[in-house]
N, C-alpha and C positions, 0 to 999 in steps of 0.2 A: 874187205866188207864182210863183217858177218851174215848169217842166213837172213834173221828177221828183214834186216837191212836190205838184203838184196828182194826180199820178196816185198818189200815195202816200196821196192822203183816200180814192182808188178800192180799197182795199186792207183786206183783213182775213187778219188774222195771226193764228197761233198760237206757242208756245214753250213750253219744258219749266220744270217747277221752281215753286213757290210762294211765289217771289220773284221780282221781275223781273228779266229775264237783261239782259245788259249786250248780249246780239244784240236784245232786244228796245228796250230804251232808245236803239239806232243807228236804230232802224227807227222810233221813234216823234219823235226828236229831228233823223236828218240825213235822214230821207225823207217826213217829217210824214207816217207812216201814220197814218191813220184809225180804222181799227176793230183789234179785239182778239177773238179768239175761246179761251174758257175749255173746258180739258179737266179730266176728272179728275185728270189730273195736276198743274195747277194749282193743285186744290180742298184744302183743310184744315177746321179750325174755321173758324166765323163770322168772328172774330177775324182768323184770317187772312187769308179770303177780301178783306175789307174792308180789309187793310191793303195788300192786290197791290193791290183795282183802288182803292186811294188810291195808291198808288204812281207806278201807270202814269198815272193825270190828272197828278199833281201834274208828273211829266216832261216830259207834253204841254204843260200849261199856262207850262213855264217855257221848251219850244221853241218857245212863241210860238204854239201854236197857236190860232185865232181861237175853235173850240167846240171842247167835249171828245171824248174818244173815244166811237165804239159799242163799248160793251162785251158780249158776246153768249155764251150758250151754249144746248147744246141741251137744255133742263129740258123734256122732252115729258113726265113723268112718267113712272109703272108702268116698263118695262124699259129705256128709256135717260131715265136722269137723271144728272145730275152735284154737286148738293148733296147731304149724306151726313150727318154729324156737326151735330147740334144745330139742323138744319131739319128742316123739317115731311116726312116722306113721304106725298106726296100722288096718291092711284089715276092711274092711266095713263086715255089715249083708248077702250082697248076696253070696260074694265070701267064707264067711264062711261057708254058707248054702252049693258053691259045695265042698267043701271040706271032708262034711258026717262025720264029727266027730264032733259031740257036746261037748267035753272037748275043742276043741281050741274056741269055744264061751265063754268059763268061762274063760279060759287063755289070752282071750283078755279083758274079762272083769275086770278081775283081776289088770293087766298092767296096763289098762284105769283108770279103780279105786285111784290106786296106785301114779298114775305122775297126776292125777286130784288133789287127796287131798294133796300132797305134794306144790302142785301149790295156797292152798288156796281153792281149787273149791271143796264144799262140799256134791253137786246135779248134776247127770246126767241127760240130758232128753235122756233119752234109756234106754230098747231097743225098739226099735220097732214092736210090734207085728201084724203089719198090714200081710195079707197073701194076696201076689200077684198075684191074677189070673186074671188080668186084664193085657191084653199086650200095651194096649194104656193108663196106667196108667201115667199122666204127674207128678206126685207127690212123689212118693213112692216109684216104680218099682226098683233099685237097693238094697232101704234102707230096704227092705225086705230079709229076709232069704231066700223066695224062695212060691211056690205056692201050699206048701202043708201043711194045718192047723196044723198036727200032725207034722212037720218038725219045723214051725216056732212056734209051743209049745214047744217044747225040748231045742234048738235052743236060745228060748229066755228065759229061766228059767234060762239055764247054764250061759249066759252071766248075768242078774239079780243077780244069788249067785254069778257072780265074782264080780263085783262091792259093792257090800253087804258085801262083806268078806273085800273087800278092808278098808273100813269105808266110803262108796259114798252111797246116798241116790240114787235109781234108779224110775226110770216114766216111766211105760207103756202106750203106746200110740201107736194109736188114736182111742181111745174107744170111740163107740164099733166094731170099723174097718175102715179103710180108704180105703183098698186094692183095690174094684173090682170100683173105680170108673174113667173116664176121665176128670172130670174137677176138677183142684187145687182149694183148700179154700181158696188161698192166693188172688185171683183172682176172683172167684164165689162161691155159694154153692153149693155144689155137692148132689147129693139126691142115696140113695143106696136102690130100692125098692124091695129089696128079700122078704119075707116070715121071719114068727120067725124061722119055721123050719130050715130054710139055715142059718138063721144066728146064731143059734145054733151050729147048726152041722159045720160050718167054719167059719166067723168071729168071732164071742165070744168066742171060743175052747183056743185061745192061750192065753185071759186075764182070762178066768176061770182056768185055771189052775195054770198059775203065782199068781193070787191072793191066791190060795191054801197055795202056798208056801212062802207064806208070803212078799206080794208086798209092796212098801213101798209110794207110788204115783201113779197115772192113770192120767191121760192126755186125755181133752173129745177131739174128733171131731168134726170142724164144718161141720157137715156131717148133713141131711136130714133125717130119717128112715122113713116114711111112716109105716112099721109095730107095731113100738113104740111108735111113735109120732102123735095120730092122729089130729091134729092142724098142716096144713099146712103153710109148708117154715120154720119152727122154728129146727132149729138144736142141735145136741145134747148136745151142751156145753149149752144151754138155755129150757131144756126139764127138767121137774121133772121124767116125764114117765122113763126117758132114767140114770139120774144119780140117782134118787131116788128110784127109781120103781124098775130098773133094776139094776142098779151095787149096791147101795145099797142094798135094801131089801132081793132082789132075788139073786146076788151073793154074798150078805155078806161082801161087801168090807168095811171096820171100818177106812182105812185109808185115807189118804189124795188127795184130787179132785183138779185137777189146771186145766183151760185152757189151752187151745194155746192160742195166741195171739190177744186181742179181736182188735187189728188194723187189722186184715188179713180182708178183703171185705167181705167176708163171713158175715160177724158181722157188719163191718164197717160202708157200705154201708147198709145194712139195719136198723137193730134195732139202729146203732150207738153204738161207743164203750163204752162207760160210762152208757148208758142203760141198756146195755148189762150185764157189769159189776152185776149191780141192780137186773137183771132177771138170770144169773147165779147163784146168790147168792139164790136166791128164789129156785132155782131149786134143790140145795144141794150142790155145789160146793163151793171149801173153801179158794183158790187161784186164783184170779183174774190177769193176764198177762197181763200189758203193755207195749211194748217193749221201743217203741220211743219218744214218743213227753211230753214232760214235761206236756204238758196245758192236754192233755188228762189223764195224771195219778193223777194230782191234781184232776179235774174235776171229775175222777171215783170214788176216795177217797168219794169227796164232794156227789156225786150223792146216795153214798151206805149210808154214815150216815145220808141224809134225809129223804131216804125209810125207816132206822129203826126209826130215831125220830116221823116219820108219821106213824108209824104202818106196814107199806107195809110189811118192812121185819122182821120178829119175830124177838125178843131178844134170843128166844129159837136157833132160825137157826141161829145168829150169832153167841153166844155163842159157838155152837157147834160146827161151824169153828173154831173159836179161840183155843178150845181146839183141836180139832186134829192136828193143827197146832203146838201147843205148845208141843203135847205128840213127836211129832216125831222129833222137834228140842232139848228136853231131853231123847232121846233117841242118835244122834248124834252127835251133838253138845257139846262143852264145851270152856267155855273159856280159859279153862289151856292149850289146846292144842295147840293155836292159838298164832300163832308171831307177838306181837304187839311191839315190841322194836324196838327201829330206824336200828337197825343192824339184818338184814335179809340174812340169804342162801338159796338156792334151793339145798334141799336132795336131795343125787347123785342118786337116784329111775327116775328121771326124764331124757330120752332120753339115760338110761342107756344100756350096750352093752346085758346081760340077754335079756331083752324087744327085742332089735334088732334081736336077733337071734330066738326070737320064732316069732316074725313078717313073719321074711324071711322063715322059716319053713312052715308057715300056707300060707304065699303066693306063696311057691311052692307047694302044697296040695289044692288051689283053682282053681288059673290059667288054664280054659281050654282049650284043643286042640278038639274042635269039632268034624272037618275035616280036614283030611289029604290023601291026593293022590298020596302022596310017594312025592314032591316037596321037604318037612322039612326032615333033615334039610339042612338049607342054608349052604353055605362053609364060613368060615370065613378069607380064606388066600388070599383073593382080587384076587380067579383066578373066580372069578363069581359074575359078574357087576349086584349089588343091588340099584335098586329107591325105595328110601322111601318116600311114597304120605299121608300127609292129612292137614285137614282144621284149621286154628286157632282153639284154643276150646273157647265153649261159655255154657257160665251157660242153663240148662235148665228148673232147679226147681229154685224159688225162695232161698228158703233155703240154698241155696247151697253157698260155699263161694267165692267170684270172686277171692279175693287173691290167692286162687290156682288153678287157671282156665288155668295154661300152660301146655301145651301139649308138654309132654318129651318123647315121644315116638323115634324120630330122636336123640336126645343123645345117649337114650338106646342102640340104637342100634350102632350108632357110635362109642360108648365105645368097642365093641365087634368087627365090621367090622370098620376101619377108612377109608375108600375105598368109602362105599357107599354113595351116593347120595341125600342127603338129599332135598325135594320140601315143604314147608308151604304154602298153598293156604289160599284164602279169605273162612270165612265161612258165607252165603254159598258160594261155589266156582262159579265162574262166566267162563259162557260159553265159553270165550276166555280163560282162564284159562285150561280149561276139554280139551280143542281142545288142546292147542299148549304141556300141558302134555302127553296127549296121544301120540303125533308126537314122542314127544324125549323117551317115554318107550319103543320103539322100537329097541333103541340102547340098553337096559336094556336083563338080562338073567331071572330078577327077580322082582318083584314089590312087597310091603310091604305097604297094604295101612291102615291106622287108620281111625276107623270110628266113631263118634259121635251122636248114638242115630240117622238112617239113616231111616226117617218116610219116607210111599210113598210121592211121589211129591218132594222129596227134594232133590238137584243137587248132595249129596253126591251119590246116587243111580247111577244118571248120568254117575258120576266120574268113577265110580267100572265099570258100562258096558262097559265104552268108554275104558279102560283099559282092560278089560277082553277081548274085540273083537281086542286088540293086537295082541293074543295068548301068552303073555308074561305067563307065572305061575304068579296069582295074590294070596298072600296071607294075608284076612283080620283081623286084630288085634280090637273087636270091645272094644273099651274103655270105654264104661259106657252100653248100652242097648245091653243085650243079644242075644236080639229079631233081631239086624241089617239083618242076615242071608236070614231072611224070605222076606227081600225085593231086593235082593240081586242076582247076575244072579250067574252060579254054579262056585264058585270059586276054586281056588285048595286048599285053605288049610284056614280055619275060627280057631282064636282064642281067647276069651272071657277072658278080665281083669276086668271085671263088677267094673270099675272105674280106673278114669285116675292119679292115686298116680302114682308118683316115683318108688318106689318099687315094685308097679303090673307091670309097663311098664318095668324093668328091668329084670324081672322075663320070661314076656311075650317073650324079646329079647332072652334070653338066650337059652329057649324053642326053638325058632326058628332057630337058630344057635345048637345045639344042647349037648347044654352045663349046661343044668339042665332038667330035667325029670319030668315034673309037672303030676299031677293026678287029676285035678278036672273035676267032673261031672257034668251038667248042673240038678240046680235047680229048672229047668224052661220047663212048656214044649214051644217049637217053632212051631208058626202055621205054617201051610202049606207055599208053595210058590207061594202063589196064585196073588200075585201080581208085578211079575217079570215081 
């Protein structure tokens, strides 16, 4: 195998279209890239999804390559997923966290597992072990299990063995913690300056013990550490201190090192992505992440084999990538398994009624009812006039996927009450808006309002007071950020679907009408309400 070739197995790509591009089939035929990273844009029916990544092997396999591709995406469930159409929707990391049984973490992972590799998709990125104790977390904050190190250790081991069992390769990330920070990687670099001690004792707790158990991938952060790194502004996806020092040496981790995405600004804008590429490699890392741009994956390719041909980067630390690389696609991978014949099905495992019923289980076992004042439940015989108020939804984390950025909360509930009242405001909502809704809640016996991640300063807060000083019973649904409560005037009844699926919002309605019985406990503590 020539260089380019070997550093092209170090490689994971992304590309536009739900076919394979002819930029893609250069890159998997004249550079033997290795892995494949799936976006929504990618994604279609079952159908299709299974005929890309039959596509993309079948290319591989006829460039000769020795094992198949990693084919990867990031299915974390609840707010960033990427399966849509005729798979299972299956509750995100927070809503599993309130739910306090760590077997429905394996049972989701399992499922996930299961309708991934049936689908072609051979690599999860998840779970995620970031541990949220940060309340102004822009990045993380739902995709977490919750704020307690020893929760999202459990938590994220069980969901790791589901997928593991399934035949999915699983990636802990974002080591060595993303959790307590405010600013997104995708955007800036974030700098997280605890002490080794703290981050001992919680952010490292939940990859040192997954790793125990036998991890199969880690996923650095472009995160800052200041107690690791002592060379400023360099992050940890670019630190030997941090991947060699630390997850290496000192926890022992033998397997496989991937980036996030060296386009995320963090990277981008500094070092540059293809540099970056070059100094990740230096650092111990074994999978280089480029999501989007062709010119840039060629470029990183080109930039990594003139550090080795010029010495920069040892033959020894390539090598060493390439094999870890190689041990853990002979470990999953084969090509007997994989459907390269023009005639393809999607195994009935995918969006099948099993999967559905333990979804809907676990999301009435998350679902919580915060607060209640005796308001719930609502009547559902239209003899009790319901206004249901909230804002369009809008993505809040990069990652997250706009294709399912609708807000079904007004369905939900209409399925149940056909009576009520449904209102869609601008998000954010505009003060003529907050004014001439508040007028007509007055004719209401009940208000249901959805909230989205409701920071001070931000009109939904508006919204909720201008409606609470109705005296109407205002009860709030908040649909992605737990935290809404704590900025919020004292409403009658708060309840938390720590993400805006279908299924959480269906679940939430029902709760509210009083036609299913949910049990979840917040994972999360809620600061005070110091800024009502």
């Amino acid at each position: 195998m020539n260089l380019r070739n070997k550093v092209g197995q170090l490689m994971v790509v992304g590309f536009k279209g739900k076919t394979a591009s002819e930029e893609i089939k250069e890159l998997i035929r004249d550079f033997h890239v290795g892995g494949i990273i799936l976006f929504g844009r990618n994604i279609g029916t079952p159908q299709e999804i299974l005929a890309l990544t039959s596509e993309l092997q079948k290319t591989a396999k006829e460039a000769g390559h020795e094992h198949p591709l990693l084919i990867c995406i990031d299915q974390e469930n609840g707010v960033v997923r990427r399966l849509g159409e005729g798979a299972t929707i299956f509750p995100g990391a927070m809503l599993l966290g309130a739910t306090n049984l760590p077997d429905n973490a394996y049972k989701v992972g399992l499922g996930t597992g299961k309708e991934l590799k049936a689908l072609g998709i051979n690599w999860n990125l998840a779970p995620v072990l970031d541990v949220n104790n940060n309340a102004d977390n822009p990045v993380i904050g739902v995709r977490s299990f919750g704020e307690s190190a020893e929760k999202v250790s459990l938590f994220g081991k069980m969901a790791m063995k589901g997928m593991q069992d399934a035949g999915v390769i699983t990636t802990l990330k974002h080591f060595p913690g993303h959790g307590d920070t405010n600013v997104d990687s995708h955007l800036d670099l974030p700098v997280i300056a605890h002490d080794m001690e703290r981050l001992e004792e919680i952010e490292l707790k939940p990859f040192v013990e997954s790793i125990q158990e036998g991890a199969d991938t880690v996923m650095s952060a472009h995160v800052y550490f200041p107690a690791i790194e002592d060379q400023q502004g360099v992050p940890a996806t670019l630190s030997k201190k941090v991947i060699t020092g630390l997850l290496r040496n000192k926890l022992q981790f033998n397997g496989v090192v991937t980036t996030d995405c060296m386009e995320m600004n963090a990277i981008a804008n500094t070092i540059g992505t293809a540099r970056g590429g070059v100094e990740a490699i230096k650092a111990g890392v074994d999978l280089i992440m480029v999501s989007h741009l062709h010119n840039l994956q060629k470029d990183t390719i080109e930039a990594i084999a003139r550090a080795v041909e010029s010495g920069e980067i040892e033959d020894a630390a390539l090598n060493a990538a390439f094999e870890r690389v190689t041990r853990l696609k002979e470990k999953y991978l084969n090509w007997d398994e994989l459907q390269l014949k023009d005639e393809i099905s999607v195994p009935s495992v995918v969006g099948c009624e099993e999967h559905e019923q333990t979804a809907k289980d676990i999301y009435r076992q998350g679902v919580t009812v915060v607060k209640n004042s005796g308001v719930l439940p609502l009547a559902a015989d239209s003899t009790q006039r319901v206004l249901v108020v909230y804002s369009e939804n809008s993505y809040t984390m990069q990652v997250e996927d706009k294709r399912y950025s609708s807000m079904l909360l007004g369905k939900s509930i209409k399925e149940i009450d056909p009576s009520a009242h449904v209102v869609e405001l601008s998000n954010p909502p505009t003060e003529e808006e907050i004014n001439t809704i508040s007028e007509q809640a007055k004719e209401y016996e009940a208000i249901v309002v959805g909230t989205l991640t409701a920071l001070p300063g931000n009109s939904q807060i508006t919204l909720v007071e201008k409606l609470h000083d109705t005296g109407v019973p205002v009860v709030v649904v908040a649909t992605r950020s737990p935290y809404d409560i704590a900025y919020l005037p004292d409403v009658a009844a708060y309840l938390c679907t720590y993400e805006f699926s279908y299924p959480a919002l269906k679940m939430a309605a029902a709760a509210i009408y009083g036609l299913e019985k949910v049990s979840g406990t917040l994972p999360v503590t809620i600061p005070s309400f110091q800024n009502k």
